[in-house]
C-alpha positions as CSV (number, residue, x, y, z in Angstrom):
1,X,174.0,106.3,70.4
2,X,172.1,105.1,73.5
3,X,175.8,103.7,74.9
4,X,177.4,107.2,74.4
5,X,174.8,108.8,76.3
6,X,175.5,106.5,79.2
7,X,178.8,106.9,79.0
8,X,179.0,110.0,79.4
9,X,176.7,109.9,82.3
10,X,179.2,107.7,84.0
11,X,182.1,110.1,82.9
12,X,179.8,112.6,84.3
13,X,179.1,110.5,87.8
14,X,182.8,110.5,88.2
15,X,183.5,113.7,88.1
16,X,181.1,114.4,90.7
17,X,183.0,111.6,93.0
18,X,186.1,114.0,92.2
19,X,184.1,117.2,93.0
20,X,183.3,115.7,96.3
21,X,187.0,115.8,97.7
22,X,186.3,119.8,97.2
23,X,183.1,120.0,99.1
24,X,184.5,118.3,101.7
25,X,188.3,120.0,101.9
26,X,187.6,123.2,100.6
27,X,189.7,125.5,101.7
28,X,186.7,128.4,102.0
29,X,182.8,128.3,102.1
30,X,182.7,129.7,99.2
31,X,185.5,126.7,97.0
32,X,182.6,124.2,99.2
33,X,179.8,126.1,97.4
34,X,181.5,126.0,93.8
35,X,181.6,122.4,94.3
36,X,178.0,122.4,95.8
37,X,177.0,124.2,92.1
38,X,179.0,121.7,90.0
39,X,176.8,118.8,91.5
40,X,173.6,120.8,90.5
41,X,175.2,121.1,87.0
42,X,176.3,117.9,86.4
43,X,173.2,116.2,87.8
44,X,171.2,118.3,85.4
45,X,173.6,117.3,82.4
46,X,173.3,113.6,83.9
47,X,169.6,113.7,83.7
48,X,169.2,115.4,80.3
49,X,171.8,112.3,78.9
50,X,169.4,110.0,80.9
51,X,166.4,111.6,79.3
52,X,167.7,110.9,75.7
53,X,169.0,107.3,76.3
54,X,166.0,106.2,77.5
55,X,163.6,108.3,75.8
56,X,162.2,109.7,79.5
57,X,160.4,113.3,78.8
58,X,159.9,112.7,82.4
59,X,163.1,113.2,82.9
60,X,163.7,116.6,81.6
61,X,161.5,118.0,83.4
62,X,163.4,116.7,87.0
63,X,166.4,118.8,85.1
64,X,164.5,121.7,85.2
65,X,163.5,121.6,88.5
66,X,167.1,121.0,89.6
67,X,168.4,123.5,87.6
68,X,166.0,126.2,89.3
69,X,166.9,124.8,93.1
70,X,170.5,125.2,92.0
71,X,170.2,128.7,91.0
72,X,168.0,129.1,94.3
73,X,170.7,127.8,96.4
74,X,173.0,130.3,94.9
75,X,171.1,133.3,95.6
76,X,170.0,132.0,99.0
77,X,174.2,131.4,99.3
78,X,175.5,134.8,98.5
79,X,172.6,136.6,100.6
80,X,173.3,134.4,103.8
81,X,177.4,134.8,103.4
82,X,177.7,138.5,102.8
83,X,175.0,139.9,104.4
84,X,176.3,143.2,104.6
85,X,176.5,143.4,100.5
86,X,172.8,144.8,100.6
87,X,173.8,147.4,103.0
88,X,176.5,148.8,100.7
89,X,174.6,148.8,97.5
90,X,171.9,152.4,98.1
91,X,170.4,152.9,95.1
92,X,169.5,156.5,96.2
């Protein structure tokens, strides 16, 4: 079981090479910060499959903490790129 777990961590490690040619061709800011959130994704799937091959609690707990800085990032995205979406929304 330990050898599917790596492999798909190395399936997984791929397809962030892949993702890369997005983040750095992108056609708009916002296809660059897709790819940005597949790498925080996939890293956290990486890391969980890491976490049961080598029995590495440790390791779940870096997933966490990526997971959260990815969802950060996307807030902190969207807020910088539209700033003008908080003007629209009154809630009066």
């Amino acid at each position: 079981m330990h050898i599917l777990y790596l492999a798909l961590a190395l399936f997984l490690l791929l397809n962030l090479i892949a993702g890369m040619y997005r983040v750095l061709r992108g056609p708009t800011v916002a296809d660059r910060m897709l790819a940005a959130q597949l790498f925080g994704t996939t890293s956290v799937a990486i890391l969980l499959l890491l976490a049961q091959a080598a029995n590495q609690p440790a390791l779940l707990d870096v997933a966490l903490v990526f997971a959260l800085l990815a969802a950060v990032t996307a807030v902190a995205f969207v807020r910088r790129a539209w700033p003008g979406a908080e003007a629209n929304h009154d809630p009066h």
